[in-house]
N, C-alpha and C positions, 0 to 999 in steps of 0.2 A: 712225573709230578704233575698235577691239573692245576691249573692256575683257573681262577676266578677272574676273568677281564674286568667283570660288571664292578667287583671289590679291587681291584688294584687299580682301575678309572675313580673310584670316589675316592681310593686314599689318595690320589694323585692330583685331581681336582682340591681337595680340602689341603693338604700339604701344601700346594701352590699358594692357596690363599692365605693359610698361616702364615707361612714365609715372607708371603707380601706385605701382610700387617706388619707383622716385627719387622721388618726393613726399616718403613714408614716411621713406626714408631721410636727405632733406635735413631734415627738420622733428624725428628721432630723435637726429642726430648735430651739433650745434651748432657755431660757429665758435667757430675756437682764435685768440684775439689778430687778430679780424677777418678772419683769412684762413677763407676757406670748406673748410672740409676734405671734409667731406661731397660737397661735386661734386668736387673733385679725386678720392676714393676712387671714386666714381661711376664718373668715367671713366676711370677705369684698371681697374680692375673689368670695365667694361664693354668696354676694348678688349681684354682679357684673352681674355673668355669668345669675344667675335666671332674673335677670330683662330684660338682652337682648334675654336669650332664647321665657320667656314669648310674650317681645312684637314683636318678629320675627315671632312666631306661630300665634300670633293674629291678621297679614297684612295677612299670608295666608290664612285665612278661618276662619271656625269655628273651635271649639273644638273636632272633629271629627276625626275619621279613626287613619290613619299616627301618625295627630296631636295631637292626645288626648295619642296615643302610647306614642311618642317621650315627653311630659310631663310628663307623668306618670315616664316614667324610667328615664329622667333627671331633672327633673322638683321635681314632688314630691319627685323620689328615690334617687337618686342621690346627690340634692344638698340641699336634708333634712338630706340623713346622711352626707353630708360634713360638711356644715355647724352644729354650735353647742352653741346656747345660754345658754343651762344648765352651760355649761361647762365655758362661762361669765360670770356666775352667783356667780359658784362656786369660779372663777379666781377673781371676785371681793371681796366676801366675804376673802378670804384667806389675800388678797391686803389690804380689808381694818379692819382685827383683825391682821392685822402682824404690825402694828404699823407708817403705814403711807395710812391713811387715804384719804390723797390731792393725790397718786398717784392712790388711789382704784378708787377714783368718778371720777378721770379725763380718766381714763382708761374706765368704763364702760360708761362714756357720750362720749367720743371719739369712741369706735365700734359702738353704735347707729346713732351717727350722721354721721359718715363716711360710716357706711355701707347703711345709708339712700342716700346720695350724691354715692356711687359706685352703689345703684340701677337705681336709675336716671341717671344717665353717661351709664348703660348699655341699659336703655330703649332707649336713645339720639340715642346710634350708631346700635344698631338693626333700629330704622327709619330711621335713613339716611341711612341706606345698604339696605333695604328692599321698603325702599317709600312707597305711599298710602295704605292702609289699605284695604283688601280685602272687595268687599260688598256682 
């Protein structure tokens, strides 16, 4: 198997710092009435930015050089450790054996859908700021 040092050093740099924002920001932003806001913002935040980085890198070219750099370390590293489903998972499970149920499921179908609608809003305005698509 060949491993890429030069791509598994920027996933690894950009993950680190992902990780260290959402720390930051989980421990910054407190729960509202038990629900975890803080990771909910996180990852909508986080599918926001992925979706606009993605489709800005994909007007410029290929997946190559620069571009496959600047992915790697903000793309995969960076807004894989930002972002944090485990941590939905965990936020819901807690949510929903703490004794309210109706705010667990609304809570974990509200990050999915919203973070689906922040990915798309960020693919929208990456197009409109970048225009046609590289050929």
């Amino acid at each position: 198997m060949h491993l890429a040092w030069s791509s598994i050093l920027l996933v690894l740099v950009g993950g680190t710092a992902g990780t260290a924002a959402r720390e930051a920001l989980s421990l910054a932003i407190p729960p509202v009435g038990g629900v975890p806001v803080a990771i909910f913002l996180i990852n909508i935040v986080g599918a926001l930015f992925l979706g606009a980085l993605l489709e800005a890198l994909s007007r410029r070219g290929p997946d190559a050089g620069r571009r496959r750099s600047l992915r790697l370390l903000l793309g995969t590293g960076f807004a894989g450790g930002f972002t944090t489903y485990s941590a939905l998972a965990v936020d819901t499970g807690v949510l929903l054996t703490g004794g309210d149920a109706f705010v667990g499921v609304l809570y974990a179908l509200a990050t999915v859908a919203v973070g689906a609608l922040a990915t798309v809003t960020g693919i929208a305005l990456a197009a409109a700021r970048h225009g046609k698509p590289a050929r």
